[in-house]
C-alpha positions in Angstrom: 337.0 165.1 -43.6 341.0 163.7 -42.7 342.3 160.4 -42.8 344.5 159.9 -39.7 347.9 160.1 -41.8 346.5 163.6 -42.6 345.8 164.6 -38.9 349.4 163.3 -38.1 351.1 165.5 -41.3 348.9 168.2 -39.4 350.8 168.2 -36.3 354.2 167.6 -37.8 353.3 171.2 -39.8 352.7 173.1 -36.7 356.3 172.8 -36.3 357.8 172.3 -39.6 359.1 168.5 -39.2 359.0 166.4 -42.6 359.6 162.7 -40.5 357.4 161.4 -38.0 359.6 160.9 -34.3 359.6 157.4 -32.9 357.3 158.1 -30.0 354.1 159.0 -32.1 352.2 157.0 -34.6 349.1 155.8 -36.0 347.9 152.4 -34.4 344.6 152.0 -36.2 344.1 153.7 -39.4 341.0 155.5 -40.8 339.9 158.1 -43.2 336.3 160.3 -43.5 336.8 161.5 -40.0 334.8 164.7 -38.8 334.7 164.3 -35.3 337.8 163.2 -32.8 338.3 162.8 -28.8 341.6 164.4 -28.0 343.1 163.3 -25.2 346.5 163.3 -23.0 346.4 159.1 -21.7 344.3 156.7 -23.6 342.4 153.7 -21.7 339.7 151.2 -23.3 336.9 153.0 -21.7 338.3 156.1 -23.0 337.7 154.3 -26.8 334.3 153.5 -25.2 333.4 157.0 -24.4 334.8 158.3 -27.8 332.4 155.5 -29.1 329.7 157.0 -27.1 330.0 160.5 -28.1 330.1 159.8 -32.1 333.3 160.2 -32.2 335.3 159.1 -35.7 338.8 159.0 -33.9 341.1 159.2 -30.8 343.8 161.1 -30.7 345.5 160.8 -27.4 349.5 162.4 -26.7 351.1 159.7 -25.2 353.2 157.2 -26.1 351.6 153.5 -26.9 352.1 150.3 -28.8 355.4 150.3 -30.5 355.7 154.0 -30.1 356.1 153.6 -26.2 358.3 150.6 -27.0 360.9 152.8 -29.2 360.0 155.9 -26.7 363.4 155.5 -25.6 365.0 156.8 -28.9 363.9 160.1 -28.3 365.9 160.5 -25.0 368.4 161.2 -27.6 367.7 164.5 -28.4 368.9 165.8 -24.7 372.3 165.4 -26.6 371.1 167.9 -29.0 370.2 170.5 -26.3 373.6 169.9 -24.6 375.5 170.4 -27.1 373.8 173.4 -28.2 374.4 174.5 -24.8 378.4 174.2 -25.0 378.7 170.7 -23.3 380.4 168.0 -25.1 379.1 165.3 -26.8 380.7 162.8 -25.0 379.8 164.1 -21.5 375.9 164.6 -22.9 375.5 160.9 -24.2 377.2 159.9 -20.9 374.6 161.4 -19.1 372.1 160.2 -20.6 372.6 156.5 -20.4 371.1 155.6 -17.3 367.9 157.4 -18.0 367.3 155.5 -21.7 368.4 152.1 -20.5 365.7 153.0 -17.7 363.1 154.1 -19.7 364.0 151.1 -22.3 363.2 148.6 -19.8 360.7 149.8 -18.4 358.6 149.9 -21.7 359.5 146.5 -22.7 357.5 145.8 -19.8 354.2 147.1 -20.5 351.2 145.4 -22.0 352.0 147.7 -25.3 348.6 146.5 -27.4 345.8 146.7 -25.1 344.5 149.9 -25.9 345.3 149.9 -29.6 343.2 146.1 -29.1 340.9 147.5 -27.9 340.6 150.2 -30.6 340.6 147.6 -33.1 337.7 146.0 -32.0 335.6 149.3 -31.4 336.5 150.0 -34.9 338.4 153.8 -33.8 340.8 155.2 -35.4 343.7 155.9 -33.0 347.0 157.8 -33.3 349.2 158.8 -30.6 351.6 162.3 -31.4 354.0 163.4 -28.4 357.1 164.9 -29.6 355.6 167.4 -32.1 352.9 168.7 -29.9 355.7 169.2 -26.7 357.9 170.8 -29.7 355.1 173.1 -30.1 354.6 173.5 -26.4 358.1 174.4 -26.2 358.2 177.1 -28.6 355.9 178.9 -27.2 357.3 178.9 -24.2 360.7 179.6 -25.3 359.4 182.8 -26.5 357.4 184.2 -24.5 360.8 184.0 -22.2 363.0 185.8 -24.6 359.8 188.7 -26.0 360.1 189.2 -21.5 363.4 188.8 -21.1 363.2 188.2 -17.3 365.8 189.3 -14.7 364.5 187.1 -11.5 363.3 183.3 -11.1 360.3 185.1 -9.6 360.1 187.3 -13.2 359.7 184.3 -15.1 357.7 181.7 -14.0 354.8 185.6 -13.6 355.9 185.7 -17.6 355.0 182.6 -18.1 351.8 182.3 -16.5 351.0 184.7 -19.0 350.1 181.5 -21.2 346.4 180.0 -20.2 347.0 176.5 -19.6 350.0 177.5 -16.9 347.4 180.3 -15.3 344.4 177.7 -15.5 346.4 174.5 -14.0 345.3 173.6 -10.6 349.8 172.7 -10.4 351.2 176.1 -10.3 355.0 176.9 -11.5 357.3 175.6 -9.0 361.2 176.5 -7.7 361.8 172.8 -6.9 365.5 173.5 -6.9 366.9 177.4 -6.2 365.2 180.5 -5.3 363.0 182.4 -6.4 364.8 185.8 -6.1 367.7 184.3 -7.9 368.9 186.1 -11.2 367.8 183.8 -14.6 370.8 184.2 -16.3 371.4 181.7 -19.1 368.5 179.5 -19.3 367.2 176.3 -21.2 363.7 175.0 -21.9 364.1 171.2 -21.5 361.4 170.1 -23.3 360.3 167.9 -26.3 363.3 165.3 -25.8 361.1 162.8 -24.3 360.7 163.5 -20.8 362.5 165.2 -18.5 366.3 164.5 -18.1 366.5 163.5 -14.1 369.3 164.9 -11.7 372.5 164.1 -14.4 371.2 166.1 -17.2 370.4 169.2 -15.0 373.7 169.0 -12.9 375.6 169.1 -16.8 373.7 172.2 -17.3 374.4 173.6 -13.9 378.2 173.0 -14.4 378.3 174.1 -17.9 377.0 178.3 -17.2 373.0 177.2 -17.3 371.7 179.0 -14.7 368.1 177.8 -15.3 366.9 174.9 -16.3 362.9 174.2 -17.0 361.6 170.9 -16.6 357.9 169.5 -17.5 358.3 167.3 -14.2 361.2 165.4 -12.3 360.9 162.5 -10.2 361.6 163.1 -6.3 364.3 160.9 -5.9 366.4 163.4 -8.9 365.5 166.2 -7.0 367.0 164.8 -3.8 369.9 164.2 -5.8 370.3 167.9 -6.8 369.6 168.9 -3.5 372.5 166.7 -1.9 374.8 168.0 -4.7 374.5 171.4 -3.1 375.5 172.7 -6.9 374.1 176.3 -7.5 371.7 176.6 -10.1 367.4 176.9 -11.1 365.3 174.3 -11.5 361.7 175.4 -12.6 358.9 172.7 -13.0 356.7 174.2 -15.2 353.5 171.2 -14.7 353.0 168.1 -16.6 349.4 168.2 -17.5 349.9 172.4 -18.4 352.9 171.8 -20.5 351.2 169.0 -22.5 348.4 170.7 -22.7 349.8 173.8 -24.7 350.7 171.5 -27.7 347.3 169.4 -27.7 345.3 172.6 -27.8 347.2 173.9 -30.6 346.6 170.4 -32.5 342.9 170.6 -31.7 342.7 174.6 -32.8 344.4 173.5 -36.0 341.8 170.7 -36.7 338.9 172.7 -36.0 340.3 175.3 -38.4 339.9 172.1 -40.7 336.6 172.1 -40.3 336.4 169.0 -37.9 334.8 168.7 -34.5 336.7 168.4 -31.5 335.8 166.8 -28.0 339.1 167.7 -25.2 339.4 165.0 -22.7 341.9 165.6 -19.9 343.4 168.8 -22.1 343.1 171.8 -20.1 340.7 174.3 -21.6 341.2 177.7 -22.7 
């Protein structure tokens, strides 16, 4: 049996992190837990469900409560990736700006306590881990690129359907910006900095020798953007529910090696 600071230092293990980012957290505490509901959004009749089920504690990826509230401090880690990709700091924070003012106020917005409320008077357990599990995610698609080392667009997104939640996802791989015969070249695997970095952090990677950039998701209006820029580059959306997927099955594999039961809710399965 875990207590749900020990789940939590489980999923911070899978990829080495000692400090816990400021979009996951644990909202209701509780220990002697055998049996969790994993899932990717959390609602009250989710709790419910878990309730149903016998369920000990809810473990959903998501940011909520006053980890969706400083979910915005993350965006920072784009800057990381930029820079590690040759582009200044100064043009990478730039960048940046709009999107975490966005995201910023647009959290400040939400009705933050309702679910964790709501778990609080079910008596669940509920903890909420996104960065780590997408750091995970990433990884493991990061290398299964470089152990293929593909020449076309075409190439990779077959390499990486190799990995069973992107070959079981109803949302296949998609070119939503460039071609699918196009060479790879230099790529980058925008993941785990939050969420995806919109039209201005692909166009910095387009201008600084990025030929390919991979994206979880990107809203339409950023990809009408590109597409009027007319700049020459890759943009491969790899699937939302997929890509989360890959680090919240890991997270569940891990706890069942711990011994503990594991009911996937809106995970796909593989």
């Amino acid at each position: 049996m875990l207590d749900t600071n020990e789940i939590l230092k489980i999923a911070l293990d899978m990829v080495n992190w000692n400090s816990v980012p400021a979009d996951t957290a644990v909202h209701v505490h509780g220990k002697n837990i055998k049996k969790v509901m994993l899932m990717i959004d959390v609602s009250t009749a989710d709790l419910m469900l878990a309730k149903n089920l016998g369920c000990d504690a809810v473990i959903t990826h998501h940011p909520i409560g006053i980890a969706a509230i400083n979910f915005y401090k993350v965006i920072d880690r784009h800057i990381d990736y930029m820079k590690e990709n040759g582009i200044s700091e100064n043009t990478a924070r730039t960048s940046i700006l709009d999107l975490k003012r966005r995201i910023e106020i647009r959290n400040h917005t939400q009705i933050y306590s309702s679910a964790i409320d709501s778990a609080k008077l079910l008596d669940m357990p509920l903890v909420n881990i996104h960065q780590p599990c997408d750091e995970y995610a990433k990884r493991v698609i990061s290398k299964k690129i470089q152990n293929k080392n593909p020449n076309l667009v075409s190439e990779l997104i077959t390499s990486l359907e190799e990995i069973p939640e992107f070959r079981k996802a109803e949302t296949k791989i998609q070119v939503a910006y460039g071609q699918p015969d196009s060479y790879v070249g230099k790529w980058v695997a925008v993941i785990a900095a939050g969420t995806n970095g919109g039209f201005h952090v692909a166009k910095n990677y387009f201008e600084n020798g990025i030929s390919t950039v991979l994206y979880f998701h990107i809203d339409y209006n950023d990809l009408i953007k590109l597409r009027e820029s007319a700049i020459q580059g890759n943009l491969v959306i790899l699937g939302h529910l997929a890509g989360d997927s890959i680090g919240m099955n890991a997270l569940g594999d891990k706890l069942e090696a711990e011994g503990m039961e594991v009911v996937r809710k809106d995970i796909i399965r593989v």
